[in-house]
C-alpha positions, -999 to 999 in steps of 0.1 A, spaced: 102 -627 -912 86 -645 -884 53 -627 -896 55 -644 -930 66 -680 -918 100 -679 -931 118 -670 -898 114 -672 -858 85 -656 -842 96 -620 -828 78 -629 -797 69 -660 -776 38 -669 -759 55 -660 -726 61 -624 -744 30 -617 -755 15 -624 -722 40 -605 -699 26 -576 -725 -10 -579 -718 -4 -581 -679 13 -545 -686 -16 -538 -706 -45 -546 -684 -28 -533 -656 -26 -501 -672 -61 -497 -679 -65 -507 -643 -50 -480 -631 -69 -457 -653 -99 -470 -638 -87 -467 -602 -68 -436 -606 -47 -458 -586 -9 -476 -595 -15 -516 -603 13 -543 -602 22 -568 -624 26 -600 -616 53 -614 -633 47 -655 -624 
């Protein structure tokens, strides 16, 4: 619903950006061949 406008987003900003730390530091780690953390701040 949130898609169309007629309900609450299913994420918020904060969300979506907490996944693309995952994300990045996943392809990090690919890169490195090493594990990455994520900072969560």
């Amino acid at each position: 619903d949130g898609v169309r406008g007629t309900g609450p987003a299913p994420l918020t900003g904060e969300d979506s950006l907490q996944v693309l730390k995952v994300i990045f530091a996943a392809y990090r780690s690919s890169e490195t061949g090493r594990g990455q953390a994520v900072n969560n701040e």
